[in-house]
N, C-alpha and C positions, 0 to 999 in steps of 0.2 A: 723292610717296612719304611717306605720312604715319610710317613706321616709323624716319625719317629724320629725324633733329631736331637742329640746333648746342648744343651745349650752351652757358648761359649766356655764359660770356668766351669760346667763339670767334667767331671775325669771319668774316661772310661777303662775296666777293667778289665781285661782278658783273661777267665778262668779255663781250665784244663782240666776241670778234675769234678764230679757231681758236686761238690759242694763249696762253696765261693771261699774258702778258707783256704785249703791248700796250696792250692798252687798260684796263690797270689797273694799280695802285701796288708791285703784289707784286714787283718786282724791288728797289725802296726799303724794302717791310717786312722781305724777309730779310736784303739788307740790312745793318739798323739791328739786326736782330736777330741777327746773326753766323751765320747760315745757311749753311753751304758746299755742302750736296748736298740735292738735292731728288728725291720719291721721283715718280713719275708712276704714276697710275692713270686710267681714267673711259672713257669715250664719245666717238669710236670710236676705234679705236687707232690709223688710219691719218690719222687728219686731226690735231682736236684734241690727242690725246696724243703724237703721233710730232712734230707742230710743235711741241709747247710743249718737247716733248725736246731738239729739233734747238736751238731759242732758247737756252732756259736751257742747254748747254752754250756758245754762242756766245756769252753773258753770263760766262763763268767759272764757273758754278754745274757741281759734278758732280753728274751724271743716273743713279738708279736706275731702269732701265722695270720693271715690274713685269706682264707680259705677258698672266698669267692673272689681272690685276685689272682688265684694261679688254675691252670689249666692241668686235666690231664687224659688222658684215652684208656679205653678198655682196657684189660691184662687178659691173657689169654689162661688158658687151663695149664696149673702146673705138673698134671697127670691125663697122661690117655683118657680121655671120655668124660676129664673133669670140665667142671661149669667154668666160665667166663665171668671174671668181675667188670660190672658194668664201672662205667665212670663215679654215679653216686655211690656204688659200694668203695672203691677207693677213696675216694672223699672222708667218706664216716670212718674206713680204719685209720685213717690217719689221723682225722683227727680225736680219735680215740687213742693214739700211742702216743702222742704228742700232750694233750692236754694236761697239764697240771704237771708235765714229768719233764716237759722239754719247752716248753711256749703257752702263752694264754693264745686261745681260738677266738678272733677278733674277724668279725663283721665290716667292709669298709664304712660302712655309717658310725660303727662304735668306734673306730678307729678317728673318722673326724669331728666325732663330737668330742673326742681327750682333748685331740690334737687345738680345738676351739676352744675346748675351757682351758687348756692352759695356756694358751697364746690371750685368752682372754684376760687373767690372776697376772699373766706377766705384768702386760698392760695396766692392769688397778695397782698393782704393789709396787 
């Protein structure tokens, strides 16, 4: 995705493993850098993003999922003859397993209206 580019000082991470936590340092970067809650976005929602969810809340870290920022595809039938979970039926189990037990299910608009009132309260105080 060439439209995609880190910019200069950010760091990129190389993970290996469904969930951003193992097989790499980012539980010691945030950390070291006083990070309490971490936002979750990306590919697919039910693997990747719902385990790194389920981790970093089991690390102490509070979990925003961010629902409509991560992508995911069909799942096929787990039995001969069985039905196909469309993309919106993954979507709602997840965020039905997730909610209140693992992350708050955050909208990106509810997400930038925090992110503006508290950038706003910094600002005034």
């Amino acid at each position: 995705m060439d439209f995609l580019a880190p910019l200069p000082e950010e760091r990129i991470i190389d993970k290996y493993s469904r969930n951003c936590f193992t097989t790499t340092p980012l539980q010691q970067i945030l950390l070291r850098d006083g990070v309490g809650t971490v936002t979750i976005a990306g590919i697919k929602t039910e693997q990747c993003c719902e385990t790194t969810a389920r981790v970093a809340s089991d690390l102490g870290f509070g979990v925003d999922f961010i629902t409509e920022a991560t992508l995911t595809f069909p799942i096929g039938p787990a039995t001969p003859g069985g039905g196909e979970l469309s993309c919106d039926e993954v979507v709602e189990r997840t965020e039905y397993v997730l909610r209140d037990r693992f992350a708050r299910i955050l909208t990106v608009q509810q997400l930038v209206d925090e992110l503006a009132g508290a950038s706003h309260r910094a600002a005034s105080g």
